[in-house]
N, C-alpha and C positions, 0 to 999 in steps of 0.2 A: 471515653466512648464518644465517640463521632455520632452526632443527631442530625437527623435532617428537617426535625419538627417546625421550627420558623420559615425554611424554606417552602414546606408542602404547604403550611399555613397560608403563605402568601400568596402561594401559584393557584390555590383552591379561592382565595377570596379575588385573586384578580378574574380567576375563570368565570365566577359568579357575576362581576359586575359586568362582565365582556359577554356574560351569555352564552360562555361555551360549556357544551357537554362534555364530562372528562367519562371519557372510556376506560383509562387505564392509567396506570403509573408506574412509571420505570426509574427505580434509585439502585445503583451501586454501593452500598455501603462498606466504607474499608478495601474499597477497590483502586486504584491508582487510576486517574483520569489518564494519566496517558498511555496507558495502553489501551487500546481499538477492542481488544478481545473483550471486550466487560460484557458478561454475561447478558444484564438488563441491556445495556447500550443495542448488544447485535439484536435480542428479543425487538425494538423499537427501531431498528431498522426491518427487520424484515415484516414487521406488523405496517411499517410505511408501506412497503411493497406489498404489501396484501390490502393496499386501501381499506387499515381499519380505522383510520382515522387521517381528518383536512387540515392539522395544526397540530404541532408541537410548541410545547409551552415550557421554557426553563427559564432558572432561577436568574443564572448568570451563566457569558460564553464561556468563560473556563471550569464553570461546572458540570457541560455539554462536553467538550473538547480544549485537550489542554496543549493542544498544537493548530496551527495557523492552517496545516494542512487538509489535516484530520475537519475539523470546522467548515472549510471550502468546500472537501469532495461531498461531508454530509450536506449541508448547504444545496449544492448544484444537485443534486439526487434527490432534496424535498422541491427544487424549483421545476426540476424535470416532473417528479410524480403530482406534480401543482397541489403539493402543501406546503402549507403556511406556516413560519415557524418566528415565535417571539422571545426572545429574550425579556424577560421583566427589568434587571437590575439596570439593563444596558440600554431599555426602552429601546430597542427595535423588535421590529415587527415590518418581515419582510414581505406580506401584503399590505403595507401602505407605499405612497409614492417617495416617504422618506426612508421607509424601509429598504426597498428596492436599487434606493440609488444608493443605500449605506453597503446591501450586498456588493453592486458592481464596483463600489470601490474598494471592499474587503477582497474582492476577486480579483481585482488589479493590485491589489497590495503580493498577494501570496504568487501572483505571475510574475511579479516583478522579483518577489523575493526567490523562485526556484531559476529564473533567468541569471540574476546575480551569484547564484549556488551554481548557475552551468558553469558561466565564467571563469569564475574563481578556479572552478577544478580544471578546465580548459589550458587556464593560466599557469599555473601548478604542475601540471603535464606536459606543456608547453617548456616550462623552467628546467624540470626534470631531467628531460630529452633532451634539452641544452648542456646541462651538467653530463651528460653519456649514459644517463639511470635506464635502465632495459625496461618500460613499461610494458604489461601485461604479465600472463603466465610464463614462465622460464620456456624457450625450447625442448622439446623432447629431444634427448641425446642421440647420435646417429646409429651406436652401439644399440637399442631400444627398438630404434626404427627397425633396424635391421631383424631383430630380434623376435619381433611382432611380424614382418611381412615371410621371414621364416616357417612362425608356427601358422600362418595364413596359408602359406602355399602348402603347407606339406601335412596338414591336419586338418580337421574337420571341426574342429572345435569353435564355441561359440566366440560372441565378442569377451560376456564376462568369464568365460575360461582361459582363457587366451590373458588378460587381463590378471586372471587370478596366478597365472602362469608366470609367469614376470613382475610379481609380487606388486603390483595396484600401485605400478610406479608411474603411472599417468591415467589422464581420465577413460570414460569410458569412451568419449566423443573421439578421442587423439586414435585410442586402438579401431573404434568402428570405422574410421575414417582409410586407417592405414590396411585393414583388411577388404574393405569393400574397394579399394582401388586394385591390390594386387589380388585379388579372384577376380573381378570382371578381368584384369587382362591375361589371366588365367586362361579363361574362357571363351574369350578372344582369338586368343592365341591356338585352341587346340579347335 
């Protein structure tokens, strides 16, 4: 069984020597840090958006957020709502001037690392299309096309009938697209 008792120990006695009032306290227990969804996590964000409180206090960053991302976007959203938020284990604390300059360079870490993640895939795409690899969705077949601007012209049916009609053999977007062009010239036309 997963305790969190040394941690709350610590975060309550650093609060006391710091002089902050603890309003509340949000643990996950048995929940996987990386997933975003964690109950308490969303509760303590949306209590940030309710200014119920100027500082968040945690243990350690990967006991916050167990992704570079995930830490950033929360991060910029306590600097935006101007709270204050400390890591104990990690000694930051992003209202000091060492704290602030440890965010903008954790901010430039995670810029550079989703720039290096464009690239990569850019490059990869880039190789692919060298080799003749068809990137994106398949074309929709001509047979299809025709098939769809068929039941377009000559029925009244919606996008997802028409769709259900041709057995959901492409998207909704592909069929709306191919009907909304042949009824305006439908319409147009008469």
């Amino acid at each position: 069984m997963q305790t969190t008792d040394l941690q709350e120990d610590a975060l309550k006695e650093y609060a006391k020597r710091a002089k902050l009032k603890v309003v509340a306290s949000y643990c996950d227990i048995a929940v996987s840090g990386r997933k975003e969804g964690r109950p308490q996590l969303r509760q303590l964000m949306q209590d940030a958006r309710d200014h119920q409180f100027d500082c968040v206090l945690v243990w350690k960053f990967d006991r916050f957020a167990r992704s570079v991302s995930h830490l950033i976007t929360a991060l910029e959203e306590f600097n935006h709502l101007n709270i204050g938020f400390i890591s104990l284990q990690d000694q930051i604390d992003t209202q000091s001037p060492m704290g602030k300059a440890m965010f903008t360079i954790i901010g430039a870490m995670a810029e550079l690392e989703s720039s290096l993640i464009s690239e990569r895939v850019k490059a990869g795409m880039a190789s692919a299309k060298s080799r003749g690899k068809q990137l994106g969705r398949p074309a929709t077949p001509p047979y299809l096309i025709e098939k769809i601007e068929t039941l377009a012209e000559t029925t009244e049916l919606s996008i997802n009938q028409i769709r259900e009609k041709i057995g959901d053999q492409t998207s909704r977007a592909v069929v709306g697209q191919i009907v909304k062009r042949v009824r305006k010239a439908k319409i147009e036309a008469a």
